[in-house]
N, C-alpha and C positions, 0 to 999 in steps of 0.2 A: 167211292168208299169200298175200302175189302171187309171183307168181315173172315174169320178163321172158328172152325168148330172145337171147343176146349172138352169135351165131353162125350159121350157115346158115339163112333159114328152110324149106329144102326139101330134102330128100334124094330121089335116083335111084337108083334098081334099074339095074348097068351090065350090058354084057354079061357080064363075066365071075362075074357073084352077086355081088358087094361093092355097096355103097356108096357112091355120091358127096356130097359134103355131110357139114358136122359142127353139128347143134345146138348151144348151150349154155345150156341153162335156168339163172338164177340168183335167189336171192332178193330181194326187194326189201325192206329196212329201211329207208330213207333218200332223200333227195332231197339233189342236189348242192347247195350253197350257188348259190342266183341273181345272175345279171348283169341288172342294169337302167341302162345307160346314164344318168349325171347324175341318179343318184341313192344316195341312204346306202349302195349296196349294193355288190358286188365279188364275183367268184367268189373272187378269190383273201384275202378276209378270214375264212372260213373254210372246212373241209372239207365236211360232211355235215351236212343238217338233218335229227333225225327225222321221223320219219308222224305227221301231224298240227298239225303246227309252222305258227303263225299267224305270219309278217313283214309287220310297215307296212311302206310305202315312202315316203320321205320325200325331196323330192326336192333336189337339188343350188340352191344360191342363185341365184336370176335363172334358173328353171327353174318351170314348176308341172308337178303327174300330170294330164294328161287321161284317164287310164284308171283301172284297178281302184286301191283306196287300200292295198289287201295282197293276199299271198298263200300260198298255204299247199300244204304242201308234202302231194301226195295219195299211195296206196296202191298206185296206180302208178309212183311214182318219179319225179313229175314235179309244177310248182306249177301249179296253176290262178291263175286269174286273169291280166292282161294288164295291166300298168301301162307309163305312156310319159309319160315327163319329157319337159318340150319347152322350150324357151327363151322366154322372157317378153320382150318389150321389142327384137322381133326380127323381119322378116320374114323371109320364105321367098322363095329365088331365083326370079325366073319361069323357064318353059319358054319356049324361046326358037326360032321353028322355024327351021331351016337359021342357027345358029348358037348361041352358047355366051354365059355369064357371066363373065367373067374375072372370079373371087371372089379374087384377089389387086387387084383396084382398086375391088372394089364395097364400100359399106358399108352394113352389114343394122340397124344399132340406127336407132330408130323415134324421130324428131325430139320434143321436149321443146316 
């Protein structure tokens, strides 16, 4: 069993003998549902994944994963792996020094 501290991680001895600072150790059963950006995924498409719970990530159309292909939800309460949908058929803005891209007139899909 993990447990994860939600609350102060340090408590002080004050002058007056009490304590400042409040811990709160909790259990960990679960991993939030993950958000992965332009892909099958949504935090808000469900609540709690259990411990050990494998997700492909499958990505959004006109999208591929350049990162992990899943991820799994570990004993910390947290997913391992790094998946990143990126857009296909698309450049990337330049950096542009001492000035900007006005991406309301530029257009990014990649000539046919």
């Amino acid at each position: 069993t993990t447990y994860a501290n939600h609350g102060d991680s340090t408590v002080t001895c004050t002058d007056l003998g009490t304590f400042q600072g409040q811990p709160d150790c909790r259990k960990i059963d679960h991993c939030v549902f993950p958000d992965v950006s332009w892909s099958n995924l949504d935090s808000s498409d469900s609540g709690n994944v259990d411990i050990g719970a494998v997700i492909p990530i499958t990505c959004a159309n006109k999208h591929t994963n350049d990162g992990d292909q899943e991820v799994t939800c570990t004993d910390m309460g947290t997913f391992d792996g790094q998946p990143d949908c990126r857009a296909t058929g698309y450049c990337d803005f330049p950096d542009v020094s001492w000035g900007y891209v006005d991406e309301s007139l530029a257009h990014r899909t990649l000539e046919e």
